[in-house]
Chimera marker file (.cmm) of the C-alpha trace (Angstrom):
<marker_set name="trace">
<marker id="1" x="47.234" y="2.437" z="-6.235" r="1" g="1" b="0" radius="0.5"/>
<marker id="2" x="45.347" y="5.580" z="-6.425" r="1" g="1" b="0" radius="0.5"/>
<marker id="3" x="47.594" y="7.254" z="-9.114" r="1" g="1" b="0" radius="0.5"/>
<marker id="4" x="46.706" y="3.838" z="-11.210" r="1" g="1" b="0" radius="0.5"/>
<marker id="5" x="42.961" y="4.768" z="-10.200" r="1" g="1" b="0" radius="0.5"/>
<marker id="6" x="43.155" y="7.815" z="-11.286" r="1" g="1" b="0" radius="0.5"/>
<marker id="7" x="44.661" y="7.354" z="-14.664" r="1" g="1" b="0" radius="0.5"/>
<marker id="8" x="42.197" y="4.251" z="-15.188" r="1" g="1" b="0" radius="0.5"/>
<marker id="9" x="39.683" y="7.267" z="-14.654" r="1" g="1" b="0" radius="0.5"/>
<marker id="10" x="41.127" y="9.400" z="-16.976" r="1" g="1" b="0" radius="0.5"/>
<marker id="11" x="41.717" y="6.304" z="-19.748" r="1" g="1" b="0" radius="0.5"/>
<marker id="12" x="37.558" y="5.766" z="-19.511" r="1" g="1" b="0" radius="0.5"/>
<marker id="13" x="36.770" y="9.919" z="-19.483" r="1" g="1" b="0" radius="0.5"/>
<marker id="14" x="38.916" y="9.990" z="-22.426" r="1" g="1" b="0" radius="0.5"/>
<marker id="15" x="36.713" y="6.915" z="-23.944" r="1" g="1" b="0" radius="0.5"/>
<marker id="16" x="33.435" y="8.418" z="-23.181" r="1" g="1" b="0" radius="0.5"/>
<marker id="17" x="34.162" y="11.516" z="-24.266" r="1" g="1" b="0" radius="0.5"/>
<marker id="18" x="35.581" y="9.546" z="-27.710" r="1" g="1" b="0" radius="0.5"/>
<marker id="19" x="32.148" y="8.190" z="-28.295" r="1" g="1" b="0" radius="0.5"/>
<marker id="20" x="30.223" y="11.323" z="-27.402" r="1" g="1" b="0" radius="0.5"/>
<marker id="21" x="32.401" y="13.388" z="-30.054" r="1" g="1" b="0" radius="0.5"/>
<marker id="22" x="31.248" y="10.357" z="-32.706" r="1" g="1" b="0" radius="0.5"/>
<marker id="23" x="27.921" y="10.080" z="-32.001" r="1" g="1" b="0" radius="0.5"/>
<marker id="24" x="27.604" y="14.282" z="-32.216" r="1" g="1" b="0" radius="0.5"/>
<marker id="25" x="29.738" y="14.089" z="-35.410" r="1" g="1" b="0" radius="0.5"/>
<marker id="26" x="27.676" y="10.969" z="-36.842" r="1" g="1" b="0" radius="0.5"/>
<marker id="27" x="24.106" y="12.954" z="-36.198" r="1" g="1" b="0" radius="0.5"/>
<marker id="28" x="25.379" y="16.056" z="-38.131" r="1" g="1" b="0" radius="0.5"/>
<marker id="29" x="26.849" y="14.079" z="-40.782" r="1" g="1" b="0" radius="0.5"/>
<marker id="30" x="25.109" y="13.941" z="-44.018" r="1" g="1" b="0" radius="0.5"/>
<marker id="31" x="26.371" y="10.593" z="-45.069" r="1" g="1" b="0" radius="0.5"/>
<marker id="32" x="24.160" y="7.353" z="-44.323" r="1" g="1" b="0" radius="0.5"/>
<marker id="33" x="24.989" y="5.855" z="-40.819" r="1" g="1" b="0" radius="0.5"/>
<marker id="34" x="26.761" y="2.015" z="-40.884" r="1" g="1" b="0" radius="0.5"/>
<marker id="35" x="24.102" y="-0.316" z="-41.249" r="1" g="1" b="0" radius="0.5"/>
<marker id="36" x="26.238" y="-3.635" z="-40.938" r="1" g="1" b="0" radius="0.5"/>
<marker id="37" x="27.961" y="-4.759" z="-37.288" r="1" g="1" b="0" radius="0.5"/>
<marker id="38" x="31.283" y="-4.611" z="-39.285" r="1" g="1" b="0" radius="0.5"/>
<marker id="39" x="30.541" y="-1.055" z="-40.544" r="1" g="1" b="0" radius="0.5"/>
<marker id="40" x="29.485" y="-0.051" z="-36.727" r="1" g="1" b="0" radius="0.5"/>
<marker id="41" x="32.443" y="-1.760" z="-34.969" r="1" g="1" b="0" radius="0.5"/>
<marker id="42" x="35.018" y="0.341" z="-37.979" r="1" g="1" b="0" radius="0.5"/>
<marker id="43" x="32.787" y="3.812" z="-36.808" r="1" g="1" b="0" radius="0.5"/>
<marker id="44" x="32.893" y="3.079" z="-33.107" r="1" g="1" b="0" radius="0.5"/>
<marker id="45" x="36.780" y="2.187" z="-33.017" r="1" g="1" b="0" radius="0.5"/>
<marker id="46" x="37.675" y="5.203" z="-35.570" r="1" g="1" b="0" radius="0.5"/>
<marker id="47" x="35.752" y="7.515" z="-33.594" r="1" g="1" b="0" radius="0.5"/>
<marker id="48" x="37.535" y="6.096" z="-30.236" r="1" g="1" b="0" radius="0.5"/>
<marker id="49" x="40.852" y="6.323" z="-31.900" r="1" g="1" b="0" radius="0.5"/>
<marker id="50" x="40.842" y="10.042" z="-33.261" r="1" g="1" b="0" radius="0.5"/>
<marker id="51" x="39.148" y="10.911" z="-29.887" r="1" g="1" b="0" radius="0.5"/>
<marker id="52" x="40.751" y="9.512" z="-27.065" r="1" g="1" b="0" radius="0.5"/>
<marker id="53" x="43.369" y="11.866" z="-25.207" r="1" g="1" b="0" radius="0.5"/>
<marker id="54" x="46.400" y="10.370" z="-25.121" r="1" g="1" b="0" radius="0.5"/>
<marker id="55" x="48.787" y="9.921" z="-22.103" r="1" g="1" b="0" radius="0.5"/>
<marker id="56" x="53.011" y="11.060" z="-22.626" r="1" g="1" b="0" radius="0.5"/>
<marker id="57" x="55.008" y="7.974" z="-22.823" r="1" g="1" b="0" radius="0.5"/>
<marker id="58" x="55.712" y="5.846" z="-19.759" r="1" g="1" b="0" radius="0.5"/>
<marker id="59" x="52.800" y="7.267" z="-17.815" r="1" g="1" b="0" radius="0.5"/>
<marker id="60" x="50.931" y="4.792" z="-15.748" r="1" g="1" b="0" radius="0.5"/>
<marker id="61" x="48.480" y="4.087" z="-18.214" r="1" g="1" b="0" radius="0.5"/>
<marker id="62" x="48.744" y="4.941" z="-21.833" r="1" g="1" b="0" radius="0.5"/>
<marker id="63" x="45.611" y="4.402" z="-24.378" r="1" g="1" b="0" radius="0.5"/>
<marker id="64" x="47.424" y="2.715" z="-27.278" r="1" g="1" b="0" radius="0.5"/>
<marker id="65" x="44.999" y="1.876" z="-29.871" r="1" g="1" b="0" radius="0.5"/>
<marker id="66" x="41.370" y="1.625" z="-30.502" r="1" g="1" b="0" radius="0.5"/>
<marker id="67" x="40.846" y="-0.777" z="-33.913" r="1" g="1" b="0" radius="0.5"/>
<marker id="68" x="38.415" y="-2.770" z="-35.585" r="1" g="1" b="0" radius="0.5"/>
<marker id="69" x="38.502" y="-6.609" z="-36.509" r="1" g="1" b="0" radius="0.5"/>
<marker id="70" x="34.952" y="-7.725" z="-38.506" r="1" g="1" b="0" radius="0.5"/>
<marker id="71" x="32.068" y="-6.600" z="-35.995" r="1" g="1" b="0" radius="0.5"/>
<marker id="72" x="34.765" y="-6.435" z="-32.895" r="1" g="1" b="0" radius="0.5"/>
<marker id="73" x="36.134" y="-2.988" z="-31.601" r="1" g="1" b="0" radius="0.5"/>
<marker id="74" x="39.372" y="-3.625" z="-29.961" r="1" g="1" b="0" radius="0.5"/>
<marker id="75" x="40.768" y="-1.458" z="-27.334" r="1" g="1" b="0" radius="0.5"/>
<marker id="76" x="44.217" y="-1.624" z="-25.785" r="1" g="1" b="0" radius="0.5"/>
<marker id="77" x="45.967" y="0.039" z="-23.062" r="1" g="1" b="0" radius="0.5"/>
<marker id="78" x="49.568" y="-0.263" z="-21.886" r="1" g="1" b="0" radius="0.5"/>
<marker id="79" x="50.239" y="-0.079" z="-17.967" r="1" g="1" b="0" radius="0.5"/>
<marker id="80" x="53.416" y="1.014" z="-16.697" r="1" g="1" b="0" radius="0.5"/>
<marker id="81" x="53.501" y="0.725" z="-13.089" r="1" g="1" b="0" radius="0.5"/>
<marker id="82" x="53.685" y="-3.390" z="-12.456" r="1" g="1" b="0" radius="0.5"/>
<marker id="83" x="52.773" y="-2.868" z="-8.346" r="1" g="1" b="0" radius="0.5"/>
<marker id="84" x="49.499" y="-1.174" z="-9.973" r="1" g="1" b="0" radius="0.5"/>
<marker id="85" x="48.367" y="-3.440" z="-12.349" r="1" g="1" b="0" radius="0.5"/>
<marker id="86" x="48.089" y="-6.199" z="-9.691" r="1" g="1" b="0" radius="0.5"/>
<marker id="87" x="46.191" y="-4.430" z="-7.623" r="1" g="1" b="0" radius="0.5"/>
<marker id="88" x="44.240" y="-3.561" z="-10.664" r="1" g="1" b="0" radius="0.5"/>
<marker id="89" x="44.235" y="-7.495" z="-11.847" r="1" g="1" b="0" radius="0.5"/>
<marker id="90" x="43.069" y="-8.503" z="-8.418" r="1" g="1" b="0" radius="0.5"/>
<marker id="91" x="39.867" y="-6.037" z="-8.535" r="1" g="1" b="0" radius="0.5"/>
<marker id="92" x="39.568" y="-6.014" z="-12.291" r="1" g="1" b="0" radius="0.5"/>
<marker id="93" x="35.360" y="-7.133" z="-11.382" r="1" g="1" b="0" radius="0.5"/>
<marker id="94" x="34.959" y="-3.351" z="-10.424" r="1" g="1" b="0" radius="0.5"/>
<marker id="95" x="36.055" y="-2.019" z="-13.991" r="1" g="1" b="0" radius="0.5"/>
<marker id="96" x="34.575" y="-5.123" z="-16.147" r="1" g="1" b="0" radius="0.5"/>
<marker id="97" x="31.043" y="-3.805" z="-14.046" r="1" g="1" b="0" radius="0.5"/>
<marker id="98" x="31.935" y="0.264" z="-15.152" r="1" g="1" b="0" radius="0.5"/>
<marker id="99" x="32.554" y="-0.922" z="-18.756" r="1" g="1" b="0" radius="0.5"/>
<marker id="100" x="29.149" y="-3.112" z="-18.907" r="1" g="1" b="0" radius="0.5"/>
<marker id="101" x="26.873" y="-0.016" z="-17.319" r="1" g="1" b="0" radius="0.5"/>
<marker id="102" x="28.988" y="2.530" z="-20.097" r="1" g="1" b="0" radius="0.5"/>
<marker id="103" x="28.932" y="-0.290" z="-23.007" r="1" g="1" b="0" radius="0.5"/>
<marker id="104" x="24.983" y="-1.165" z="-21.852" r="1" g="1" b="0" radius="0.5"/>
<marker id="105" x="23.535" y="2.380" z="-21.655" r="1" g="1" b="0" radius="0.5"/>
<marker id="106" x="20.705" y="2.899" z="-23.338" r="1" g="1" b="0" radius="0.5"/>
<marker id="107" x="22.372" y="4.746" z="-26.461" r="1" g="1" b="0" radius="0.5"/>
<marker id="108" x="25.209" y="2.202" z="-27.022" r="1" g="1" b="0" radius="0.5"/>
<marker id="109" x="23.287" y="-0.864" z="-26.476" r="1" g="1" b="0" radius="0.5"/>
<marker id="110" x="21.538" y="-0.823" z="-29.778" r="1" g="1" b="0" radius="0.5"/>
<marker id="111" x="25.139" y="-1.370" z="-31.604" r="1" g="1" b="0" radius="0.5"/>
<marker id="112" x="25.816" y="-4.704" z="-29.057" r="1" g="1" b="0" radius="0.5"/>
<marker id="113" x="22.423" y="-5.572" z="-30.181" r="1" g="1" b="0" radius="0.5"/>
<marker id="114" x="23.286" y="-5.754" z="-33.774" r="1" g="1" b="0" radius="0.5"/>
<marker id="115" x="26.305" y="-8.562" z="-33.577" r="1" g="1" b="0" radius="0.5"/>
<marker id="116" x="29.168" y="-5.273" z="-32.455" r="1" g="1" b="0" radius="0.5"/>
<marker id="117" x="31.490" y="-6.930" z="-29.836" r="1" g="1" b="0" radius="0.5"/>
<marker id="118" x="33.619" y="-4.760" z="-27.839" r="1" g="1" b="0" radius="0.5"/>
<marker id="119" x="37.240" y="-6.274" z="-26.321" r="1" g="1" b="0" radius="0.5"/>
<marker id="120" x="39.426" y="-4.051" z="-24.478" r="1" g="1" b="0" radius="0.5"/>
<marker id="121" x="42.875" y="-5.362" z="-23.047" r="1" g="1" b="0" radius="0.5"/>
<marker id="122" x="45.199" y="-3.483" z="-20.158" r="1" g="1" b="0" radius="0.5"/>
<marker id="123" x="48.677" y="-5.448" z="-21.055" r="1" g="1" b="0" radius="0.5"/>
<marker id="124" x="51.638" y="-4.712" z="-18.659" r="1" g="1" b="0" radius="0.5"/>
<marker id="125" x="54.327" y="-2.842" z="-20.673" r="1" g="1" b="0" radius="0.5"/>
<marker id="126" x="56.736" y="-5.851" z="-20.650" r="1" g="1" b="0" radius="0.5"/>
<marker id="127" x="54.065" y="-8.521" z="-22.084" r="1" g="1" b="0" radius="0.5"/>
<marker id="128" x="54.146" y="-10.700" z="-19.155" r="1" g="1" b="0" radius="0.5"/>
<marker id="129" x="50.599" y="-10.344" z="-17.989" r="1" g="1" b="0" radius="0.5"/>
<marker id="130" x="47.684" y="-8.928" z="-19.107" r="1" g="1" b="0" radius="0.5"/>
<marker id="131" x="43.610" y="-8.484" z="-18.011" r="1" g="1" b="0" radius="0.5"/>
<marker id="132" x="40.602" y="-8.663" z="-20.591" r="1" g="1" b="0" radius="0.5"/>
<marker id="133" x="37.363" y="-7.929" z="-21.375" r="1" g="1" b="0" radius="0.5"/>
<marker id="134" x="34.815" y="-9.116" z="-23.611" r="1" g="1" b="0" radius="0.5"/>
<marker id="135" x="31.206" y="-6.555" z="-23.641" r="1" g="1" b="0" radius="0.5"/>
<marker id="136" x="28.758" y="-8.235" z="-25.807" r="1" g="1" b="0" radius="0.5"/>
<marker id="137" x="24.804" y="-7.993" z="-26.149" r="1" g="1" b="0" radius="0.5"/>
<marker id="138" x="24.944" y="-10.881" z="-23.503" r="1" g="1" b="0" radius="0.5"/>
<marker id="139" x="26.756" y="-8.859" z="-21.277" r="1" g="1" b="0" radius="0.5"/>
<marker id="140" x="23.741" y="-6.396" z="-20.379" r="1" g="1" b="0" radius="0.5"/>
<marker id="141" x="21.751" y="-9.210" z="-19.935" r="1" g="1" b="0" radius="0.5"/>
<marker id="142" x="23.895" y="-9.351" z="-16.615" r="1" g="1" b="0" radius="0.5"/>
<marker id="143" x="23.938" y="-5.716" z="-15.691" r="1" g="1" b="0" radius="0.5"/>
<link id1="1" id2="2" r="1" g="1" b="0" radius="0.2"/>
<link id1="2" id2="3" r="1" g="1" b="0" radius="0.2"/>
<link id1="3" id2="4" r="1" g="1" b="0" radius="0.2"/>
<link id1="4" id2="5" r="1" g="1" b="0" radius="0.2"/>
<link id1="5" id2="6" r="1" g="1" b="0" radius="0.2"/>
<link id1="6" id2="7" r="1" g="1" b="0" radius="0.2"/>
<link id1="7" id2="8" r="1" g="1" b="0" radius="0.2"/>
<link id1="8" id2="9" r="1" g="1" b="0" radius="0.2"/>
<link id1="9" id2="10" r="1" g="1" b="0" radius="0.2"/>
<link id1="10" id2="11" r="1" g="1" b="0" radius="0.2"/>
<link id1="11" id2="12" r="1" g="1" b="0" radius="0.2"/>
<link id1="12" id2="13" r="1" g="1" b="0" radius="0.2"/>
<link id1="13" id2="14" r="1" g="1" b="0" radius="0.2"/>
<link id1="14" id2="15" r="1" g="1" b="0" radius="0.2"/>
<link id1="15" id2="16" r="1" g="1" b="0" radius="0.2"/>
<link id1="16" id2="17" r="1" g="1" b="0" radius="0.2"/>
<link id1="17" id2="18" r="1" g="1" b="0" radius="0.2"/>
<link id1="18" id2="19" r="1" g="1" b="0" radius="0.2"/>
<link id1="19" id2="20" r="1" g="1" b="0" radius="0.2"/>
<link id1="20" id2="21" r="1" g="1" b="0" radius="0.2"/>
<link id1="21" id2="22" r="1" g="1" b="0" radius="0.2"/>
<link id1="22" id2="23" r="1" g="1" b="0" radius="0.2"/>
<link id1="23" id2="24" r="1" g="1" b="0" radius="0.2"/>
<link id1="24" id2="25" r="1" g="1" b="0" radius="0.2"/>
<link id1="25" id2="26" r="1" g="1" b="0" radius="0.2"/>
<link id1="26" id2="27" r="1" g="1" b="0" radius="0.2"/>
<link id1="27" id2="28" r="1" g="1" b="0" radius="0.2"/>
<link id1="28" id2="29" r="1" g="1" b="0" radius="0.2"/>
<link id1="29" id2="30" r="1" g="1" b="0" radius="0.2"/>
<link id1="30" id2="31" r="1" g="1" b="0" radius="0.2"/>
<link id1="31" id2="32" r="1" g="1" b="0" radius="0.2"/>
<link id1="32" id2="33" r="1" g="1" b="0" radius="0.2"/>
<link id1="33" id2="34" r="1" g="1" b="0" radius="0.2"/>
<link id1="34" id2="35" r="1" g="1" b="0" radius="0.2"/>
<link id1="35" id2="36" r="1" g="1" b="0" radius="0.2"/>
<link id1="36" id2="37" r="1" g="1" b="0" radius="0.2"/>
<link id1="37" id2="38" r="1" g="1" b="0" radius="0.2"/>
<link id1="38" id2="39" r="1" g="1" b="0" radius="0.2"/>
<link id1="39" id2="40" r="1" g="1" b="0" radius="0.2"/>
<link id1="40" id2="41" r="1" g="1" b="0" radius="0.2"/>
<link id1="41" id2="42" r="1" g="1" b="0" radius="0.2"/>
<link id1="42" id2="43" r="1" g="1" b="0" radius="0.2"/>
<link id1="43" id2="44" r="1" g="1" b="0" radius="0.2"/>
<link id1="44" id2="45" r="1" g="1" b="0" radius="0.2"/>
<link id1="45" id2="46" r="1" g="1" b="0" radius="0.2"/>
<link id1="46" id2="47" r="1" g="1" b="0" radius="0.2"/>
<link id1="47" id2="48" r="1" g="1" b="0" radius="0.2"/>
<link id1="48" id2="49" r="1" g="1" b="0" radius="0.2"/>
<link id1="49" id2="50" r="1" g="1" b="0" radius="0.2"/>
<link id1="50" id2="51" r="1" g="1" b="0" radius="0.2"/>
<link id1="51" id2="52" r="1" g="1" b="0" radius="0.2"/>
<link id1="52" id2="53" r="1" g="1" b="0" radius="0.2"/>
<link id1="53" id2="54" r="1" g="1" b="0" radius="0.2"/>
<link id1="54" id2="55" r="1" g="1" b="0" radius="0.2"/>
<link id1="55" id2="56" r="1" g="1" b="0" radius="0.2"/>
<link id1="56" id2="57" r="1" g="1" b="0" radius="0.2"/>
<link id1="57" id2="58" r="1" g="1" b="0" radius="0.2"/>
<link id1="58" id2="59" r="1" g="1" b="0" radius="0.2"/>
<link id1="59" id2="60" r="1" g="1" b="0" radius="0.2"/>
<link id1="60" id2="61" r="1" g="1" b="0" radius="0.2"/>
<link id1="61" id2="62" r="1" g="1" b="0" radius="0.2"/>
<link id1="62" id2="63" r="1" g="1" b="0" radius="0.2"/>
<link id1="63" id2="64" r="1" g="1" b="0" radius="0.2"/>
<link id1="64" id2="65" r="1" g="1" b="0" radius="0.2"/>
<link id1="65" id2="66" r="1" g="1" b="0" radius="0.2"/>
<link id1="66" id2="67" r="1" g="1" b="0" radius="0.2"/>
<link id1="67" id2="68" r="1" g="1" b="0" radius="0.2"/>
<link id1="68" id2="69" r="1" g="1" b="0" radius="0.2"/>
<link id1="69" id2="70" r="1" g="1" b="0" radius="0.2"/>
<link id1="70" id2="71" r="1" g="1" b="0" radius="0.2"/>
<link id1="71" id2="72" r="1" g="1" b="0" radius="0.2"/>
<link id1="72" id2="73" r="1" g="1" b="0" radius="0.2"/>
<link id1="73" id2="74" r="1" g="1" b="0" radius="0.2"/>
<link id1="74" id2="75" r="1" g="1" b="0" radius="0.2"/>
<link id1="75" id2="76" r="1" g="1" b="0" radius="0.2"/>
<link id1="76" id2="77" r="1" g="1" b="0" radius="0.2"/>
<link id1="77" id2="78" r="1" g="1" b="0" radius="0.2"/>
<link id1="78" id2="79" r="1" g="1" b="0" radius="0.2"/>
<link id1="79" id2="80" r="1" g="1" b="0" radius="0.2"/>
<link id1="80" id2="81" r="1" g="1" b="0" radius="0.2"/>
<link id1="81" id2="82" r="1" g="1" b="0" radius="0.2"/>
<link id1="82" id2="83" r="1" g="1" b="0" radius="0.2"/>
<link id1="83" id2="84" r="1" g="1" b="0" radius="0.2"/>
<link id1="84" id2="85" r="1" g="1" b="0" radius="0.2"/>
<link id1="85" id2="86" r="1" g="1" b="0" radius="0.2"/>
<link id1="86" id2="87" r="1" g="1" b="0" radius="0.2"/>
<link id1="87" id2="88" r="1" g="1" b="0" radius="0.2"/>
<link id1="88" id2="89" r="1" g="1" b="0" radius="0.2"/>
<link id1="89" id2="90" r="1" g="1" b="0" radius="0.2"/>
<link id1="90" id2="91" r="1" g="1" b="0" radius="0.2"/>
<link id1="91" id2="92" r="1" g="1" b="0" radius="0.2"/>
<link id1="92" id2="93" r="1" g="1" b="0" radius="0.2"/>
<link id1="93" id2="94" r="1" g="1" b="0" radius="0.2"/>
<link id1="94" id2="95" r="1" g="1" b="0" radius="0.2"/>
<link id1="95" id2="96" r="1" g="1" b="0" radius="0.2"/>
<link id1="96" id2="97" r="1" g="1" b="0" radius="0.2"/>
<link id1="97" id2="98" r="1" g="1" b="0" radius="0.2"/>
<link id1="98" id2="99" r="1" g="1" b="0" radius="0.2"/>
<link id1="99" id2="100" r="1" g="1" b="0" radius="0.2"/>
<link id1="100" id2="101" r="1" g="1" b="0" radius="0.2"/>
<link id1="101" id2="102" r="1" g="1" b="0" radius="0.2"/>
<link id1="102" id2="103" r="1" g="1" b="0" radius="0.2"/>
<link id1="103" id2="104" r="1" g="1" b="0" radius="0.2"/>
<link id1="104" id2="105" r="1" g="1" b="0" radius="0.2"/>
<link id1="105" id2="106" r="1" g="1" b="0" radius="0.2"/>
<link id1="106" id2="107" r="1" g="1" b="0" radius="0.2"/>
<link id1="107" id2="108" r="1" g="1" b="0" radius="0.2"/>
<link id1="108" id2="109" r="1" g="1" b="0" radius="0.2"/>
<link id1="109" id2="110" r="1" g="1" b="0" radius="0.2"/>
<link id1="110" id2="111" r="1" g="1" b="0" radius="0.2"/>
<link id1="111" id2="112" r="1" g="1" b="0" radius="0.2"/>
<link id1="112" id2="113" r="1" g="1" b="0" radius="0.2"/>
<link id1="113" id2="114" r="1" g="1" b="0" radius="0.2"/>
<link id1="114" id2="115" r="1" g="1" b="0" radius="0.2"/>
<link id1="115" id2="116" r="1" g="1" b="0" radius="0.2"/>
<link id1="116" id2="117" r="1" g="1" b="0" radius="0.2"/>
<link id1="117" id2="118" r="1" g="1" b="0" radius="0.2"/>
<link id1="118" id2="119" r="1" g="1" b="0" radius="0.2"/>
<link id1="119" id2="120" r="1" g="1" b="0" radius="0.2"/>
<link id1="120" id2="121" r="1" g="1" b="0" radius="0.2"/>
<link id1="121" id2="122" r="1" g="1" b="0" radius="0.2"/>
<link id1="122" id2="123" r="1" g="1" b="0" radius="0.2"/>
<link id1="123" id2="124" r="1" g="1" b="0" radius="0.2"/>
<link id1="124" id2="125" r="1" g="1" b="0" radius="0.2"/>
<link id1="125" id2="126" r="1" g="1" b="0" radius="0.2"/>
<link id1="126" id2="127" r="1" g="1" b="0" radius="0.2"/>
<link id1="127" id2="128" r="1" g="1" b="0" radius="0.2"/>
<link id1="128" id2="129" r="1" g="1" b="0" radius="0.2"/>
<link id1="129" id2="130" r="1" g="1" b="0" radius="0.2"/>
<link id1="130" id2="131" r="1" g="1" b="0" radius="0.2"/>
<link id1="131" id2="132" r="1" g="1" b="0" radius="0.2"/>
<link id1="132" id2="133" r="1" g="1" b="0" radius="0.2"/>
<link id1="133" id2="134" r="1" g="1" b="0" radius="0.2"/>
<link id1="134" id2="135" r="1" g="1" b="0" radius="0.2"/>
<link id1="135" id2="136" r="1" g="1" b="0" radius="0.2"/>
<link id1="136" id2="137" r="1" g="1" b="0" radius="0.2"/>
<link id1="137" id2="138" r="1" g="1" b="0" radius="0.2"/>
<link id1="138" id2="139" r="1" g="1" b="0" radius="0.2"/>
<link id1="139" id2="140" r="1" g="1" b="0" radius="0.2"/>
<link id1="140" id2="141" r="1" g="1" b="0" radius="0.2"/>
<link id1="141" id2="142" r="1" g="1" b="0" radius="0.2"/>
<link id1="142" id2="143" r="1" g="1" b="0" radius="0.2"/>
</marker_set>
């Protein structure tokens, strides 16, 4: 369980540092920033997806995509390691609570507060199970 732990670590450093390489590159960028929760949600998961550090095939996590669907950022990772994922499914509370505080932080919250919903799935490799989250402007009001 603690190798799954540690690449669910990596998976999230690899998002955060995703988003702080957008919002740098959005600040120095002369072009007007998205005004519409559809325009943010396309910025957020482009920035995510040409970001991210991605894992070799087969490791115990691998970041697959980061995409955007209207004003909803989709996220998906595969897990490999089956034994893993259930622990990780059982406990699942502890990372839906690390993606509200990260998601909720004073300089993301503004996009959930303009309509930008953020879903992020960890599928088993073999489709037969899977554990989601949904981070909405709601979702702070929990925090």
């Amino acid at each position: 369980m603690v190798r799954f732990q540690e690449a669910q670590t990596v998976a999230v450093a690899s998002i955060l540092l995703a988003g702080a390489f957008g919002e740098a590159r959005s600040q120095t960028d002369n072009r007007q920033r998205p005004s519409t929760p559809t325009d943010i949600a396309k910025a957020i998961a482009d920035g995510i997806e040409a970001n991210t550090l991605r894992s070799s095939p087969g490791a115990l996590l691998e970041f697959e995509s980061a995409t955007s669907r209207g004003n909803i950022v989709v996220m998906k990772f595969i897990v490999n390691d089956f034994a893993a994922f259930d622990g990780f499914k059982s406990n699942s509370d502890k990372t839906r609570v690390a993606l509200v505080t990260y998601w909720c932080s004073e300089s993301r919250v503004a996009s959930l507060r303009q309509g930008v919903v953020i879903h992020t799935t960890y599928a088993r490799s073999d489709n037969n199970d899977r554990v989601e989250f949904t981070i909405d402007k709601s979702s702070c009001t929990t925090q």
